[in-house]
C-alpha positions in Angstrom: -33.1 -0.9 6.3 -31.3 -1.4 2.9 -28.1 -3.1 3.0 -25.3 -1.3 1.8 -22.8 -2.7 -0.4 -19.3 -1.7 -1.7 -18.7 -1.3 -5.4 -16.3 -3.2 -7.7 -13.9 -0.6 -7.3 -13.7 -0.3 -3.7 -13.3 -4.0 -3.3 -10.3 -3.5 -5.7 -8.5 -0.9 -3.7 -9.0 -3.1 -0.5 -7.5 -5.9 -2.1 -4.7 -4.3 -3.9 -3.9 -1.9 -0.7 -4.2 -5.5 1.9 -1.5 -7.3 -0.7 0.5 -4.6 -1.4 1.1 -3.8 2.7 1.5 -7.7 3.2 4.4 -7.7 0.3 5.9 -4.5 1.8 6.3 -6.2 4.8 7.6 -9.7 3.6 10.0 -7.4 1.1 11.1 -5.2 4.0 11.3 -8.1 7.0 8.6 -6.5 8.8 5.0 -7.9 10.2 2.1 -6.5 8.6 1.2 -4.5 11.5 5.0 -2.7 11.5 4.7 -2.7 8.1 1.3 -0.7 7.9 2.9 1.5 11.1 5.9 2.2 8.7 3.8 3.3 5.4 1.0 5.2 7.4 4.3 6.9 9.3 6.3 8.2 6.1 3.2 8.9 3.7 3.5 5.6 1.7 -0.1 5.1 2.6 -1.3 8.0 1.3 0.3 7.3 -2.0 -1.1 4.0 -2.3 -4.2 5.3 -2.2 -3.6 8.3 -4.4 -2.3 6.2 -6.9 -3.2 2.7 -6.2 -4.8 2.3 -9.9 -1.1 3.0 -11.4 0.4 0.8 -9.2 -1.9 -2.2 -9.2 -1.3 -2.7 -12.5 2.4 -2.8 -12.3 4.8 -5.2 -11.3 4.7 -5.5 -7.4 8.2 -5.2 -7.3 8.6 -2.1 -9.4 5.6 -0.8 -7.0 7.1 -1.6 -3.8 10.1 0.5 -5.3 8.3 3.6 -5.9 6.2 3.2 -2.6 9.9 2.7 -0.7 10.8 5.5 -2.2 8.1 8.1 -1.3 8.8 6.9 2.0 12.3 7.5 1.9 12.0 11.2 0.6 9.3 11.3 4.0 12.2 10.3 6.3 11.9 6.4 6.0 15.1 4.7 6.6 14.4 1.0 5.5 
């Protein structure tokens, strides 16, 4: 059986969507769990992966702003 393997870009996205939910919840006073809860909840998931080649390359804080923000128009309240 050949052993599958992930490609450069997927192991990108992982990283960048595992940081960016761990500064979400440090920026937000949540645990990562509650943090990941909160983003899958009001769609700030789903953005991240829609546009997680944008916002990797910005400056976390600026990103954690917009992703706050989808989440807000979604209902969020944080």
């Amino acid at each position: 059986m050949a052993k599958k393997t992930l490609d450069e870009e997927t192991k990108n996205r992982i990283a960048f969507v595992t940081f960016i939910i761990e500064k979400f919840a440090s920026g937000y006073k949540m645990d990562r769990p509650e943090a990941y809860r909160y983003l899958k909840k009001y769609g700030g998931i789903d953005y991240i992966f829609e546009c997680w080649w944008a916002l990797h390359i910005d400056n976390p804080y600026w990103a954690l702003r917009d992703i706050y923000k989808v989440c807000r128009s979604n209902g969020g309240y944080v």
